[in-house]
C-alpha positions in Angstrom: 101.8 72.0 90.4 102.6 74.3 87.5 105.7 76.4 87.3 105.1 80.3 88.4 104.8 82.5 85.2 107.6 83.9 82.9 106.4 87.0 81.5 104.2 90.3 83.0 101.2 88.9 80.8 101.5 85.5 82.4 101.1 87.0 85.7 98.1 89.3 84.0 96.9 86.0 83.4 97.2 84.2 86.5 95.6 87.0 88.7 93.0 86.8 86.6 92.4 83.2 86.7 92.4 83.2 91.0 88.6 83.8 90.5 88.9 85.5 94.0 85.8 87.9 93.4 85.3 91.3 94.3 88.3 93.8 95.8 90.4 91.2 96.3 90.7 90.3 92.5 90.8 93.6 91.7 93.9 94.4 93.7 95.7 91.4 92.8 95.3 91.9 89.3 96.0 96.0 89.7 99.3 94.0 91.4 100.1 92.5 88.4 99.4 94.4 85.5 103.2 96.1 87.3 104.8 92.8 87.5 108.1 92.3 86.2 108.9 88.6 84.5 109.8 87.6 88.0 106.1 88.5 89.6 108.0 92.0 91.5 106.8 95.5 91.5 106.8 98.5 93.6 103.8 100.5 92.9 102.5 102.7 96.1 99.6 101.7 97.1 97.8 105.1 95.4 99.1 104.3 92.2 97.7 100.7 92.5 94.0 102.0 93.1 94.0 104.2 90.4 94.7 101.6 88.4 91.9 99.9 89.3 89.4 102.4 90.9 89.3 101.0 95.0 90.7 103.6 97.4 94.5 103.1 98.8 93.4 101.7 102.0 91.4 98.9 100.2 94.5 98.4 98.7 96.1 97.9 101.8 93.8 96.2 103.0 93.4 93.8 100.3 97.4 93.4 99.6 97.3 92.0 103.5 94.8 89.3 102.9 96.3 88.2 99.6 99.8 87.8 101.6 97.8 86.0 104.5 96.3 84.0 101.1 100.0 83.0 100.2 99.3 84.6 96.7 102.0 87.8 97.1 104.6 88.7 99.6 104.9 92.1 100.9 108.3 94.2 101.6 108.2 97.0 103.3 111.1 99.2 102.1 112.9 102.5 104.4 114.6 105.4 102.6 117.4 106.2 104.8 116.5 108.3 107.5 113.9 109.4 105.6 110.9 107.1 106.9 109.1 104.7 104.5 109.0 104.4 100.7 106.6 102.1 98.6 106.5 98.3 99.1 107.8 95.5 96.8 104.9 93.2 96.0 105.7 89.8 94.9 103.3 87.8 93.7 104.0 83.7 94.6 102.7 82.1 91.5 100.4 79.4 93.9 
């Protein structure tokens, strides 16, 4: 098995070489062009579709079937007492 990427274009570059099709390939490379060297963002879910033109909830969607894929991790984050902020995505590197 190779090693997980180093860099924000190598996990540019893996996204894009899933080969998933469609919205899901869309959303996991929208993921990753706001990857850190480690694979972690924390883009809301708006800022990922305009990115890459699908609505939020097809984000949200999509971002749930890519965790159930094993291909990113999902953390949903809580301001205190103030309710929810955006999650941290991290992508797996499988």
């Amino acid at each position: 098995m190779d090693a997980p990427p180093s860099t924000p274009l190598g996990w540019i570059r893996w996204a894009r070489d899933k080969r998933l099709g469609g919205k899901l390939q869309t959303v996991l490379v929208g993921i990753a062009l706001r990857a850190n060297e480690d694979g972690e963002c924390w883009p809301n879910q708006e800022t990922i579709g305009a990115n890459v033109g699908v609505h939020r909830v097809t984000v949200c969607n999509a971002a749930k079937e890519l965790e159930r894929l094993g291909l990113l991790t999902i953390e949903n984050r809580h301001k205190s007492a103030k309710g929810r902020t955006s999650n941290v995505y991290r992508l797996t590197g499988m």
